[in-house]
N, C-alpha and C positions, 0 to 999 in steps of 0.2 A: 542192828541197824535201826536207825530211830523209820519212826511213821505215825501215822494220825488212828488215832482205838477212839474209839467210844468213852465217855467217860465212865468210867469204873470204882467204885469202891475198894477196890484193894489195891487202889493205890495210894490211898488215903496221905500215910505218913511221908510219902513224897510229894504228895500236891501240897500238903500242912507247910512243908518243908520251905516250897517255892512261895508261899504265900508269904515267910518270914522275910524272904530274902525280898519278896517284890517290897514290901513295908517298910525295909529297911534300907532301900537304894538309893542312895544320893545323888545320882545323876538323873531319876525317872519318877514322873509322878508314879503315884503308884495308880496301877491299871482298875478301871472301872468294873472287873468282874473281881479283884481280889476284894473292892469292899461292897460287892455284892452277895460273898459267898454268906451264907445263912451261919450270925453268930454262933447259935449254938455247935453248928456243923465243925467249927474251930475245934470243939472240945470233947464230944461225943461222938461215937461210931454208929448210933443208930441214927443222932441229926445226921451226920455226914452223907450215911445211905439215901435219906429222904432228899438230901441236897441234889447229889448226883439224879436222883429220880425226879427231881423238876427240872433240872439241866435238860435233860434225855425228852421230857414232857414238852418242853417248849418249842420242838419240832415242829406240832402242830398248832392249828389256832386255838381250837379248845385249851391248851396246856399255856399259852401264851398270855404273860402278868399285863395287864394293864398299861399305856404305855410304849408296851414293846411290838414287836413283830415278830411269828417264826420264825427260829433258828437254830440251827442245825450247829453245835455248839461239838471240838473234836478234842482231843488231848494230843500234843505230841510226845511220844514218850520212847526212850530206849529201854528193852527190858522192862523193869520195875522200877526209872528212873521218869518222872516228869518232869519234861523239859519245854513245855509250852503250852498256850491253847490258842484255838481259833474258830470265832464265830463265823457263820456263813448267814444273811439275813434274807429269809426268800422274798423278799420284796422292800423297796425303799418308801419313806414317810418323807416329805419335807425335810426334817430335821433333820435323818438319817444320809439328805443327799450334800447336807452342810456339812456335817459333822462324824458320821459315823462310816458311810459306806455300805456294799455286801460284806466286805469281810475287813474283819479285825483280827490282829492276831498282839500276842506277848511271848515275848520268852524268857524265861526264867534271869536273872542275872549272872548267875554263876555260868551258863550257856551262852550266852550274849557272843557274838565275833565266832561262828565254827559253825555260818552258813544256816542256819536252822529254820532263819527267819525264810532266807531263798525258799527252802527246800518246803517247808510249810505251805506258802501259798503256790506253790508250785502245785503238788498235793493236792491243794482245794482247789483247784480251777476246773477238773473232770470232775467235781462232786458237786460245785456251782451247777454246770454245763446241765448235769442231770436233774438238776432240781429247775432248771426254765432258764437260767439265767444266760443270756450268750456273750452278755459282756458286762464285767462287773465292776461297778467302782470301789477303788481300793483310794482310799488318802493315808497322808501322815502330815504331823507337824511339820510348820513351813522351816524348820530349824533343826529335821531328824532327819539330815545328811544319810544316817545306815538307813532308812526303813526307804527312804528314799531310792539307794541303791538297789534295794531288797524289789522293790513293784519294779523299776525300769530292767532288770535284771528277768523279769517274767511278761517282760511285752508291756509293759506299760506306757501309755500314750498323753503326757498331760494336759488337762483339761484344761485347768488354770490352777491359778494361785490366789486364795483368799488373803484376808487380815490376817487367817489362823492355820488355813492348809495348803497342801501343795495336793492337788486331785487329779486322779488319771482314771483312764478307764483301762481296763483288762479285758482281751479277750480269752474266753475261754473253749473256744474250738480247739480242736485238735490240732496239734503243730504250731498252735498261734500264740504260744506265750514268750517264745525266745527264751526260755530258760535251756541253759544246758552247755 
């Protein structure tokens, strides 16, 4: 049964795997963390470890690049299958409240339509909750009908609609997502 791990190192050849497919999707830009991942990390197992180990660092602010904000960054995965990720951002910037949100999430394309995405942010709204958050903004493009489904389908409430998104808020109290 798939759920959110920590990211790990040994699951390398499966995250490599979904990295091919996000690069290679013709219906999706390709996701902001796939050409984030540290070049070498593509090709070597000892980058890769160091990758996963600033991933996991940038919980805090100390570990946190330039830029960015802490964030609690999860894998979705079945088994030794990755089949997704999802940032969690413990606080918003400006920028973050146009464009990015609490949380972002991708799923692999091969997994795309078999719920993942629901069940993902569903997942993170008691790991928001615990991190301070009591209601999180979640967006997607004003033209991504599934991801769309995906937040209203977890209690999502819309904010508005920009030139570029469609923004809600999420609450993540207990019992307060309507997912289910």
């Amino acid at each position: 049964m798939p759920g959110l791990i920590d990211p790990a190192a040994e699951l390398r050849k499966s995250f490599l795997s979904a990295v091919a497919e996000f690069r290679t999707d013709p219906d999706y830009p390709v996701p902001w963390f796939v050409d984030d991942v540290d070049p070498q990390a593509l090709a070597d197992s000892w980058a890769f470890d160091a990758y996963v180990a600033r991933v996991l660092g940038e919980r805090t602010q100390a570990g946190v690049r330039s830029g960015f904000v802490p964030m609690t960054t999860l894998w979705w995965v079945d088994a030794e299958r990755f089949l997704g990720r999802l940032a969690i951002r413990h606080r918003l910037t400006p920028a973050l409240m146009e464009f990015g949100g609490h949380i972002g999430y991708d799923v692999r394309p091969s997994a795309r339509r078999q719920g993942h995405a629901t069940a993902m942010l569903a997942a993170a709204l008691p790991i928001a909750r615990l991190l301070g958050i009591s209601r999180a903004l979640v967006m997607c493009d004003r033209t991504n009908t599934a991801s769309q489904r995906v937040i209203e389908a977890n209690g999502g409430e819309l904010l508005d609609i920009t030139a570029q998104k469609r923004r809600y808020w999420v609450s993540t109290a207990e019992g307060g997502t309507g997912f289910g």
